[in-house]
C-alpha positions, 0 to 999 in steps of 0.5 A: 585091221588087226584080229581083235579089232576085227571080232570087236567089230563083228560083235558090234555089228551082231549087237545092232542087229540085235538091239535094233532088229530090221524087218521085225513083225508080221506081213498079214498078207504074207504069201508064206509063214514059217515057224522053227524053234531050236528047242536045245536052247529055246530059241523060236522064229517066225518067218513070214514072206511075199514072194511074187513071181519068185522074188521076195518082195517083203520079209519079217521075221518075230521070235524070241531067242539069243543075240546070234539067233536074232542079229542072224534074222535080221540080216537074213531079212536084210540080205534076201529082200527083193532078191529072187527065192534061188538067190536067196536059198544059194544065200542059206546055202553059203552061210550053212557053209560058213557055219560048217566051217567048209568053203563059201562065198559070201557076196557084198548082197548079203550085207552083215551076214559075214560078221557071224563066222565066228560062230563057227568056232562055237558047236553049240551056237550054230543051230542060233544062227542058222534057224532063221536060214532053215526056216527059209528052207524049210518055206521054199520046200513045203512051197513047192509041195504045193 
């Protein structure tokens, strides 16, 4: 597969999760909420999650924002469903890599996320696609103030 057949893929895989978000909405019961925004270009998410015994049995995220902010939530959802919280921050930590254009590891478990490393090569895009992930962060650590 040639170069450009490779980022038109990607693209496409970016506009699916985009035009069709998985895990979108609310938990009501939701054991953690977290809200960001990226107030550079007004990009806001909402995460919430159900983590029981350290493993995040459900995850919903809602916002508004750009194609890469969301397309990156949804895979976030996707990718750290039923997996166990370290897991899931070894996941952002990967993908902050990815985004910063240093080494990373990105495992089959993680699904789609892959297909947004060309965002990388945009400065400006990279706060879209790493809200959702600093979001997850930024639960787990408030988490374990508690």
């Amino acid at each position: 597969m040639n170069f450009n057949n490779l980022n038109q893929l990607y693209r496409s895989v970016i506009m699916d999760h985009y035009k069709n978000p998985r895990n979108k909405g609310v938990i009501e019961d939701g054991s953690m909420t977290v809200e960001m925004n990226n107030p550079t270009c007004g990009d806001e998410i909402q995460l919430t999650l159900n983590v029981e015994e350290g493993i995040i049995k459900d995850v919903k995220f809602q916002g508004e924002g750009c194609s890469i902010s969301m397309s990156s939530a949804s895979m976030m959802t996707e990718a750290i469903m039923n997996q166990p919280a370290d897991k899931a921050l070894e996941m952002a930590a990967e993908f902050s890599n990815m985004m910063l254009g240093e080494d990373y590891h990105i495992t089959d478990d993680m699904g789609d996320i892959e297909a947004l490393q060309g965002v990388s090569q945009f400065p400006a895009r990279i706060k879209c696609a790493t809200l959702t992930w600093k979001a997850l962060e930024k639960g787990f650590k408030e988490s374990d103030k508690n």
